[in-house]
VODREN-778865 format. One record per residue: residue number from 0; residue in three letters; x negated, y negated, z of N, C-alpha, C in turn. Coordinates in steps of 0.2 Angstrom, whole numbers, m for minus. Layout:
VODREN-778865
[NUM, "ALA", [X, Y, Z], [X, Y, Z], [X, Y, Z]]
...
//
This chain:
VODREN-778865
[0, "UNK", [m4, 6, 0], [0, 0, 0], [m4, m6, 0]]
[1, "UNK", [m11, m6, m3], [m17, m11, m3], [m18, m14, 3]]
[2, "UNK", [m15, m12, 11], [m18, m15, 18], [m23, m12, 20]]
[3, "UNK", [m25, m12, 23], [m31, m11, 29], [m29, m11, 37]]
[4, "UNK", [m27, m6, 40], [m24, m4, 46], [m31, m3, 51]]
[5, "UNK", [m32, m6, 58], [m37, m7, 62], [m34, m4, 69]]
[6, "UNK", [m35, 3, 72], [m34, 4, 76], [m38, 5, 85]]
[7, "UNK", [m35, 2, 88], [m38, 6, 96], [m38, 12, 99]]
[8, "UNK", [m43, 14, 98], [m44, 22, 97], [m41, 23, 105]]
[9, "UNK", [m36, 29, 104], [m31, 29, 112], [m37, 36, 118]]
[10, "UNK", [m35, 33, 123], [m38, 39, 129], [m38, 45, 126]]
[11, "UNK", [m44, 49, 129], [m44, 56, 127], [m40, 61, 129]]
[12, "UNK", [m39, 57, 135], [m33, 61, 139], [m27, 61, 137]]
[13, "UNK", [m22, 57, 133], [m18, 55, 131], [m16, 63, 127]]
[14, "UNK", [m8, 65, 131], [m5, 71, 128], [m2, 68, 120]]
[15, "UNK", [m3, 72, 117], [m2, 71, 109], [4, 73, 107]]
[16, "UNK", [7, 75, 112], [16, 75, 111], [18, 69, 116]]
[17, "UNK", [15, 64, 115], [20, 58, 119], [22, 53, 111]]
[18, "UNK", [26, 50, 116], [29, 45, 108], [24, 39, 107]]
[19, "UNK", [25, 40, 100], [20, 33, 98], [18, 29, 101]]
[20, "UNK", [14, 26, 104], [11, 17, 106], [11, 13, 101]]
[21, "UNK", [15, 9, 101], [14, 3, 97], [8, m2, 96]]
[22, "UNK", [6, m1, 102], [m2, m6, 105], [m7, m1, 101]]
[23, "UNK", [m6, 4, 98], [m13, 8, 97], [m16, 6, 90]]
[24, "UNK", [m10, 0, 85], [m12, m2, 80], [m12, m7, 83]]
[25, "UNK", [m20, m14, 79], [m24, m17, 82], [m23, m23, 76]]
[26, "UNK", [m22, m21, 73], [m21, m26, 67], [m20, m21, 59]]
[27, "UNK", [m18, m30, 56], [m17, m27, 49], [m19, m32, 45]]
[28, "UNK", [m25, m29, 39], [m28, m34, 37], [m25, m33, 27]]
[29, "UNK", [m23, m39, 26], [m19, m40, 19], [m21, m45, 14]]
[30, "UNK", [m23, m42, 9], [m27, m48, 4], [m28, m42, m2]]
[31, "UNK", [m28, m37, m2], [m31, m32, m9], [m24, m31, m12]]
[32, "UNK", [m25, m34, m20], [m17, m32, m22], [m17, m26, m27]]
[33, "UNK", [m21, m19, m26], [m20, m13, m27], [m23, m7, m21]]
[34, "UNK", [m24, m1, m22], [m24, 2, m18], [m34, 2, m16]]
[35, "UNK", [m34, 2, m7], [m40, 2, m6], [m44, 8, m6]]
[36, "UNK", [m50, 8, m7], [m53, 17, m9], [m61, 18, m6]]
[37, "UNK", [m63, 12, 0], [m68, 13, 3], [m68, 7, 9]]
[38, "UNK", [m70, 9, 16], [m71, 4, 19], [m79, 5, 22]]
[39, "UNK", [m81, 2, 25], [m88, 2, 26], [m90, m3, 36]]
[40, "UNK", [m88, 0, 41], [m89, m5, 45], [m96, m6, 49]]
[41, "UNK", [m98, m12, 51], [m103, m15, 53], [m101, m17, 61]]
[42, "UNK", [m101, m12, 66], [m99, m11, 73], [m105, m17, 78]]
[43, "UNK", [m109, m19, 77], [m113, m24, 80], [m111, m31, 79]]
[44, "UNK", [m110, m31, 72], [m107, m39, 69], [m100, m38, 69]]
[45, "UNK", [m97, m34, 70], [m89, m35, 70], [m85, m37, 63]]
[46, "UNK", [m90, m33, 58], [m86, m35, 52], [m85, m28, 47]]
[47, "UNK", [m81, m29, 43], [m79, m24, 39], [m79, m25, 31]]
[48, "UNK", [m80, m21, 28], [m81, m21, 18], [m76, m19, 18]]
[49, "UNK", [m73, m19, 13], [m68, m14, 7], [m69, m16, 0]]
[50, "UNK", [m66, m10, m2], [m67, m10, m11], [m60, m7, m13]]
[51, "UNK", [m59, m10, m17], [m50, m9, m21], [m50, m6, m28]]
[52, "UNK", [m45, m6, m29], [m43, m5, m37], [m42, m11, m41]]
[53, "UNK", [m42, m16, m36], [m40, m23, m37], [m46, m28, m41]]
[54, "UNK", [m52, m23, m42], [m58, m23, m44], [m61, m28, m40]]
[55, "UNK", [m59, m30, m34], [m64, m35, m28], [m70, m31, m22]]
[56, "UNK", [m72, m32, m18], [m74, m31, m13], [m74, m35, m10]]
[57, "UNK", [m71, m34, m1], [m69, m40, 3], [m73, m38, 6]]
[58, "UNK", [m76, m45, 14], [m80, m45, 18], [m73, m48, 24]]
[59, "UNK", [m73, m43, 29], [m65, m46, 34], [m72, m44, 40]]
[60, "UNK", [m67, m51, 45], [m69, m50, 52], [m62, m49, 54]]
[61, "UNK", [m59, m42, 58], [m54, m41, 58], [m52, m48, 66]]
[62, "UNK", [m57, m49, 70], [m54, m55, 76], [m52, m60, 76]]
[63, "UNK", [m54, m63, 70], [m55, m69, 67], [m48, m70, 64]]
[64, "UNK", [m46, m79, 63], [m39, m79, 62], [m44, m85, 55]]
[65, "UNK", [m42, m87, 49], [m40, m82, 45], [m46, m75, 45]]
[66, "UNK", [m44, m67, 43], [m49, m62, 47], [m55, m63, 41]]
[67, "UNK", [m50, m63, 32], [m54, m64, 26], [m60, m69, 27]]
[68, "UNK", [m65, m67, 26], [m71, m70, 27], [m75, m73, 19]]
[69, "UNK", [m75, m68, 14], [m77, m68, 7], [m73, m63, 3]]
[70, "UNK", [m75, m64, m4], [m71, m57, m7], [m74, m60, m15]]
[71, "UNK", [m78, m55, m17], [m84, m52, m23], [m80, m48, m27]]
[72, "UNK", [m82, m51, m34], [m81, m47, m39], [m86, m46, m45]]
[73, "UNK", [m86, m39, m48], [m92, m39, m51], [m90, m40, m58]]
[74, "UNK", [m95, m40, m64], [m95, m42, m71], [m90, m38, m74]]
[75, "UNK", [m86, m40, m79], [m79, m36, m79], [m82, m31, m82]]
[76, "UNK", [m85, m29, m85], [m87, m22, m88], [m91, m18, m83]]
[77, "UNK", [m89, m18, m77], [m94, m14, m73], [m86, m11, m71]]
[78, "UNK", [m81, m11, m71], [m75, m11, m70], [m73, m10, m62]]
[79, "UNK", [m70, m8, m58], [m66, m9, m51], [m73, m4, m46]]
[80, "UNK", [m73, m6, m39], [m79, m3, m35], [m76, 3, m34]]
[81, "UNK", [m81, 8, m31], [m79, 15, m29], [m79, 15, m22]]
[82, "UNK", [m85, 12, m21], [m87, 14, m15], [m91, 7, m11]]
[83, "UNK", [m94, 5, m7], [m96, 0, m3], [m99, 1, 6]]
[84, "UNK", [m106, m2, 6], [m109, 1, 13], [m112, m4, 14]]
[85, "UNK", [m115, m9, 19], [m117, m13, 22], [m125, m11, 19]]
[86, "UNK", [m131, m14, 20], [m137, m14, 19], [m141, m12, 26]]
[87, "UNK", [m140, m6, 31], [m140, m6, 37], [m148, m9, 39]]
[88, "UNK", [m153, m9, 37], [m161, m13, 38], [m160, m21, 34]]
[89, "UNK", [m156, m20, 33], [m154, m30, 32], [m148, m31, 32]]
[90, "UNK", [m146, m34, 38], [m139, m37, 38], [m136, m42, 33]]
[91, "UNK", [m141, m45, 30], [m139, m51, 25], [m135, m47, 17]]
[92, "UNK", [m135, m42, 19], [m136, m38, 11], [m131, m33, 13]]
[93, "UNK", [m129, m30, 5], [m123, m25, 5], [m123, m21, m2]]
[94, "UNK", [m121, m15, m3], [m120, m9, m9], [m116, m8, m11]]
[95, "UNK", [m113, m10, m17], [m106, m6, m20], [m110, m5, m27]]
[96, "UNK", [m104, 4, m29], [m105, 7, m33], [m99, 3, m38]]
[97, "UNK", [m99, 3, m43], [m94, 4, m47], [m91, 9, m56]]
[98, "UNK", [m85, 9, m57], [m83, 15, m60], [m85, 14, m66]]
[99, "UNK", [m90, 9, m69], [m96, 11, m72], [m101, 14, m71]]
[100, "UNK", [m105, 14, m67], [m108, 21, m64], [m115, 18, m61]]
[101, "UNK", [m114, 9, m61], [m118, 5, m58], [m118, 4, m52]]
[102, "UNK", [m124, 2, m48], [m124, 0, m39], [m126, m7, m39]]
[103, "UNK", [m125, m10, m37], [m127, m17, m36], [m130, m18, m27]]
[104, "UNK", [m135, m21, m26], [m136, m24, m21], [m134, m32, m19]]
[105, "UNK", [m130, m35, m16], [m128, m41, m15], [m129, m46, m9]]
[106, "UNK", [m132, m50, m9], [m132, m55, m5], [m126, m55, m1]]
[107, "UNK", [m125, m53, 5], [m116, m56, 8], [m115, m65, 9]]
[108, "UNK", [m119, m67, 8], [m117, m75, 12], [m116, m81, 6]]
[109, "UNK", [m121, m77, 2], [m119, m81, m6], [m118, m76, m12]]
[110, "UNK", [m116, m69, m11], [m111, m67, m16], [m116, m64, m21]]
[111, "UNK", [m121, m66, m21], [m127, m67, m28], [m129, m58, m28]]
[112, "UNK", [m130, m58, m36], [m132, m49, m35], [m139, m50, m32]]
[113, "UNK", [m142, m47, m29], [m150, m47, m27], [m152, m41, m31]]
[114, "UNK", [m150, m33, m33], [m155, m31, m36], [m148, m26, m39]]
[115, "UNK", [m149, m25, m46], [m147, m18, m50], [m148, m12, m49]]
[116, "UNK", [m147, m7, m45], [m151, 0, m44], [m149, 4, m50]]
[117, "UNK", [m153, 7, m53], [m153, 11, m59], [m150, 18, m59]]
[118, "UNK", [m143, 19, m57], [m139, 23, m54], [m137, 26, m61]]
[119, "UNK", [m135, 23, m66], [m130, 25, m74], [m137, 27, m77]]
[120, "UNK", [m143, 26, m78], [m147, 30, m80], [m151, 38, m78]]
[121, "UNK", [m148, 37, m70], [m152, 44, m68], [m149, 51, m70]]
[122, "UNK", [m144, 51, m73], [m140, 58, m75], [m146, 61, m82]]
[123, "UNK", [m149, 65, m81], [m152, 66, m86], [m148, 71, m94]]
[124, "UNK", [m144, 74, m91], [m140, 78, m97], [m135, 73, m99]]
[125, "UNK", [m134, 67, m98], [m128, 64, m101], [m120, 63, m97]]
[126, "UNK", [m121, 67, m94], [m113, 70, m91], [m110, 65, m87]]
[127, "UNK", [m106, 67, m82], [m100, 63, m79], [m104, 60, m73]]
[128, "UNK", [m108, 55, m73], [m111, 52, m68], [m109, 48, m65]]
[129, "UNK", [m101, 48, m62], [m97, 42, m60], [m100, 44, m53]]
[130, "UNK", [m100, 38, m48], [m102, 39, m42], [m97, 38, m37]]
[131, "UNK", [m97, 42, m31], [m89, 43, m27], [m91, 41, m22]]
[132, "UNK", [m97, 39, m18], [m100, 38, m12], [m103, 34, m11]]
[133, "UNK", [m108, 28, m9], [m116, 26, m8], [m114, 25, m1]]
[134, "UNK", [m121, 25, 2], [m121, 25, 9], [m130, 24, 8]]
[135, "UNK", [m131, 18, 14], [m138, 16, 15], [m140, 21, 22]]
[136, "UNK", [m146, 21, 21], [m153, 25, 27], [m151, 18, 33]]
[137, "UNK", [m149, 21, 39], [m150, 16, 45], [m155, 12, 47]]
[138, "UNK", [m162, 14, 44], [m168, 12, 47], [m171, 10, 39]]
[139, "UNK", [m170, 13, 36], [m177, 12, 29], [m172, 11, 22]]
[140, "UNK", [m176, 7, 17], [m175, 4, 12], [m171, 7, 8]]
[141, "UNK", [m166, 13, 9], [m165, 18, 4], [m156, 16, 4]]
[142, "UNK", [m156, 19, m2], [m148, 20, m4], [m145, 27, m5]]
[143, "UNK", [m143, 29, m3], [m140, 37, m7], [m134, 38, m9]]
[144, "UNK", [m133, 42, m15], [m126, 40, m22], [m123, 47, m18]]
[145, "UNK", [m117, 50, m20], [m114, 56, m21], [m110, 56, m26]]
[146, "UNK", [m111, 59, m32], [m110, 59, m39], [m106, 65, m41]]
[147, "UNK", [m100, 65, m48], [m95, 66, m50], [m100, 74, m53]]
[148, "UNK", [m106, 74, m54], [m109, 78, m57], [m113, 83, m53]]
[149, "UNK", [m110, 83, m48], [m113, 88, m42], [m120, 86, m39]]
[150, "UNK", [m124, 81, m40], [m130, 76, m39], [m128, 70, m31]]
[151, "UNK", [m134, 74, m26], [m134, 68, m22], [m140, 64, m24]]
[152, "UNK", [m143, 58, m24], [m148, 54, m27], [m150, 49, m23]]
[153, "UNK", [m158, 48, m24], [m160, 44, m17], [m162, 38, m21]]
[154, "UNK", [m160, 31, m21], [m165, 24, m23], [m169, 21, m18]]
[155, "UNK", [m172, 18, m19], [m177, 11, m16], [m174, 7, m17]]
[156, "UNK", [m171, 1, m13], [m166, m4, m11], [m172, m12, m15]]
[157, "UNK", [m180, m8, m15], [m182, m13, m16], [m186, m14, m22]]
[158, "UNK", [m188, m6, m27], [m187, m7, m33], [m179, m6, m39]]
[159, "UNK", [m175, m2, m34], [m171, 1, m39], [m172, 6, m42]]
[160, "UNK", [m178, 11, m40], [m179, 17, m43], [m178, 22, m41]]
[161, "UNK", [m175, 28, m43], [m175, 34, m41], [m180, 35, m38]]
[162, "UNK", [m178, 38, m33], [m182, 41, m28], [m184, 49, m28]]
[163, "UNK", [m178, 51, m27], [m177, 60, m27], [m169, 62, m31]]
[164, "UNK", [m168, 66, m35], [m160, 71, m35], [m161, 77, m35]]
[165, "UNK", [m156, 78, m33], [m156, 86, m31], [m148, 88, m31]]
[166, "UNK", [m146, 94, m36], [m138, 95, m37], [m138, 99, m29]]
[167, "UNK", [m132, 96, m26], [m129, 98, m20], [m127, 102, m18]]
[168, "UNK", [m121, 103, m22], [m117, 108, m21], [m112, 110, m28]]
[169, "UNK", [m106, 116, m28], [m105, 116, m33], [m99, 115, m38]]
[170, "UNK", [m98, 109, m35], [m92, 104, m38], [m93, 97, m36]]
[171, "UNK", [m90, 91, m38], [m91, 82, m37], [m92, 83, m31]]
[172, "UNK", [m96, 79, m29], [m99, 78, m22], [m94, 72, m22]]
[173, "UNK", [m91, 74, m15], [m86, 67, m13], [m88, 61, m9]]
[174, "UNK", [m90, 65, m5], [m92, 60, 1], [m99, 60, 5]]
[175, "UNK", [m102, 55, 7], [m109, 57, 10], [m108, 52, 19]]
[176, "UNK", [m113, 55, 24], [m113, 51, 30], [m120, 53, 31]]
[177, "UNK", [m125, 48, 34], [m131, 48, 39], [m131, 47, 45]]
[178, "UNK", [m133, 52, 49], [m133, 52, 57], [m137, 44, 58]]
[179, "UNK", [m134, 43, 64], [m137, 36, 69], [m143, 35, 67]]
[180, "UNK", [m149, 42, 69], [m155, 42, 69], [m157, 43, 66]]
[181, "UNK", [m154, 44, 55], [m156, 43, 50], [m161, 49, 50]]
[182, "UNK", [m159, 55, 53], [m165, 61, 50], [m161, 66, 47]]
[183, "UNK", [m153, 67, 48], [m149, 69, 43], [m144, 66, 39]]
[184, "UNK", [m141, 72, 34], [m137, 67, 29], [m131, 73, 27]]
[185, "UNK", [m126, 72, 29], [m120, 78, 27], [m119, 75, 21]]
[186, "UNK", [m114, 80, 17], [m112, 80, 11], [m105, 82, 13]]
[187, "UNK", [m98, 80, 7], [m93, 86, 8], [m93, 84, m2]]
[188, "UNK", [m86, 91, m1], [m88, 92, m8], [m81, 95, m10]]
[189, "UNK", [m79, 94, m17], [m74, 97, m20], [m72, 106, m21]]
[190, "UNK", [m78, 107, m21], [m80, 115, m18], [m78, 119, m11]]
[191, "UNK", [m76, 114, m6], [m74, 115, m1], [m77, 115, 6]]
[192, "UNK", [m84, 114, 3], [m89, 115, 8], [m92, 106, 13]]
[193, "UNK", [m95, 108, 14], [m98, 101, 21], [m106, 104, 20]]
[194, "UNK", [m110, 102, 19], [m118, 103, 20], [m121, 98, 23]]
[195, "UNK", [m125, 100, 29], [m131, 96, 34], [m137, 96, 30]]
[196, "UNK", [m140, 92, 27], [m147, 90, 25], [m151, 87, 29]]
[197, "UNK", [m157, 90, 29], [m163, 87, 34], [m166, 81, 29]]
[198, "UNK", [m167, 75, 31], [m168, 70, 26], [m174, 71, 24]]
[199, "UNK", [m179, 74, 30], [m188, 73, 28], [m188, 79, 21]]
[200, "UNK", [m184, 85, 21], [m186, 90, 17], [m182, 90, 11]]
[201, "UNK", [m178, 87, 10], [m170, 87, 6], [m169, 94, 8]]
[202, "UNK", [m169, 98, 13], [m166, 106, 9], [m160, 105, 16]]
[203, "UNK", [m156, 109, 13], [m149, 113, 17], [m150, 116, 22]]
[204, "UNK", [m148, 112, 29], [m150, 118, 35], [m142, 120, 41]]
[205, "UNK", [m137, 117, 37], [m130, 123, 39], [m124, 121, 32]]
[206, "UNK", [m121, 126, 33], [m115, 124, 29], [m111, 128, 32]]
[207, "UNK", [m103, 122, 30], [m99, 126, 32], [m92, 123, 29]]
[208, "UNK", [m89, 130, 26], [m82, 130, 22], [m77, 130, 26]]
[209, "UNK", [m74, 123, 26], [m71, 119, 29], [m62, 118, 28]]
[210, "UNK", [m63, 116, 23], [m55, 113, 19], [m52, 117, 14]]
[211, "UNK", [m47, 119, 15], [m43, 122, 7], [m42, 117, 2]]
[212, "UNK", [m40, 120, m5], [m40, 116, m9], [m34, 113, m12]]
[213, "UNK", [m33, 107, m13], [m26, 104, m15], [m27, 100, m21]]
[214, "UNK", [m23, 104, m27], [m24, 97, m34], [m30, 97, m35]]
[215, "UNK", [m34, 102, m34], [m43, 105, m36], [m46, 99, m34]]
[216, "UNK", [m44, 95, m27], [m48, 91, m23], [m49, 96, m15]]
[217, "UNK", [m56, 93, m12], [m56, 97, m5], [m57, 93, 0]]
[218, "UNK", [m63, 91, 3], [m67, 86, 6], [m65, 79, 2]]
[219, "UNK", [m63, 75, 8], [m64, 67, 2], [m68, 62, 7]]
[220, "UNK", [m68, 65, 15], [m74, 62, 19], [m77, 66, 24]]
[221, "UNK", [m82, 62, 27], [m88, 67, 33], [m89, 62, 36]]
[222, "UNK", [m91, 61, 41], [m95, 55, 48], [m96, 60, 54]]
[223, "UNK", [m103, 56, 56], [m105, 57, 63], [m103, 54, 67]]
[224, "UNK", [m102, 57, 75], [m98, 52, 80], [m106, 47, 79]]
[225, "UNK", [m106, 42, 81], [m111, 36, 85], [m114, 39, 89]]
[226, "UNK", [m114, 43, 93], [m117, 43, 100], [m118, 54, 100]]
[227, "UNK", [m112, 57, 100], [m112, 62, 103], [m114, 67, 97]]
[228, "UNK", [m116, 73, 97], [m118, 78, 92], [m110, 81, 89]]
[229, "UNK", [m106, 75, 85], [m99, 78, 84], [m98, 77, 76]]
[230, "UNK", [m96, 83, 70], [m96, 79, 64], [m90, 80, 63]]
[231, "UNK", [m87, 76, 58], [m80, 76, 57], [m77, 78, 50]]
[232, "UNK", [m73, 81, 47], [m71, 78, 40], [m64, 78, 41]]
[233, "UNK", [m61, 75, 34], [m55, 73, 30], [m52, 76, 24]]
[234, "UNK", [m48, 83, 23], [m46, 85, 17], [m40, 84, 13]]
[235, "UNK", [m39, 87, 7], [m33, 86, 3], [m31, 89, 7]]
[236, "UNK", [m31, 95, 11], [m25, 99, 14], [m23, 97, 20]]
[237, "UNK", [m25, 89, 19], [m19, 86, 26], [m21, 85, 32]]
[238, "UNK", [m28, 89, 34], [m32, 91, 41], [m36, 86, 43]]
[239, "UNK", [m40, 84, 46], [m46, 81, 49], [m47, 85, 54]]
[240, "UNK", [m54, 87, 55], [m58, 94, 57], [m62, 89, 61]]
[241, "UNK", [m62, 91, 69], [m71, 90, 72], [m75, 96, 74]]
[242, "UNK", [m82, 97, 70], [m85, 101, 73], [m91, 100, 78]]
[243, "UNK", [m92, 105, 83], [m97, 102, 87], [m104, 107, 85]]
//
């Protein structure tokens, strides 16, 4: 419905057959006039990305009254964003992918592209290299893609250039998260599975077949808790899984 829903995560205690709380939603942020398809938050600064179909990308501080802060659009031939991630080793800077199959690096505070990452040329056989994820390293200069081509892919924030690829898994790679501590990197995937990568080795050190398949979609997301050894996902079959 192109909003942005902000909630107050309730007690853990809280029995899950009580009736609604109204207080449990925190706001509602409205300015995207298609459907939104990536959020990206920034839990120190209190600010939040989004990317739409509305081919923008917003910068919202959800406390603030008006919450809209800025809202970027890219060259119209790069067409609508996919994905969007904060620059987590520079806060002045941010990543969006778009459904051209390009990554932009961005100035947040003046809009301006700062670097082109070389995303639409890394597919070596030609194929369908749209990109369904980008997510930055919390400590170091890297970008990492999740591609429609079964290819996870590492850039340099500061040249642009491949770094490393490696195919992942064995369907579109939907979604990517890196731990706090930035030494792993989960995967999920159309395939059905969830993969833990060691960031120092790139190799596979668990998997697990997680979500059944709906509309030959499976995984659409993964995240680590912040703080505790909990990983989560989000499937077409209506679930959200935490594993410990």
């Amino acid at each position: 419905d192109s909003t942005i829903r902000c909630w107050n995560i309730p007690s853990s205690n809280i029995d899950p057959y009580d009736s609604f709380d109204q207080n449990v939603l925190n706001c509602t942020l409205e300015g995207h006039t298609n459907a939104v398809w990536g959020l990206s938050v920034h839990s120190s600064k209190m600010q939040l990305l989004s990317c739409s179909a509305d081919g923008t990308v917003r910068l919202w501080s959800p406390g603030q009254k008006p919450p809209l802060l800025q809202s970027y659009t890219a060259e119209e031939d790069d067409g609508a964003p996919t994905s969007v991630d904060f620059v987590r080793c520079d806060p002045s800077q941010m990543v969006a992918s778009y459904s051209s199959s390009n990554t932009y690096i961005y100035d947040i505070e003046t809009g301006k592209q700062v670097l082109c990452i070389n995303t639409k040329s890394a597919s070596e056989d030609g194929g369908n290299n749209q990109i369904n994820c980008v997510v930055n390293h919390p400590t170091l200069p890297v970008t990492i893609t999740a591609h429609e081509d079964r290819n996870i892919r590492f850039f340099d924030n500061t040249t642009g250039k491949l770094i490393h690829s490696m195919v992942a898994h064995l369907n579109a790679v939907s979604s990517l998260a890196v731990d706090p501590n930035g030494l792993y990197l989960l995967s999920g995937s159309h395939d059905c599975s969830i993969r833990l990568w060691n960031l120092d080795s790139k190799t596979c050190v668990q998997e697990i077949t997680a979500h059944r398949k709906k509309f030959e979609e499976s995984i659409h997301d993964v995240a680590f808790h912040p703080s505790k050894p909990y990983i989560a996902s989000a499937g077409a079959d209506a679930l959200a899984k935490v594993f410990v």
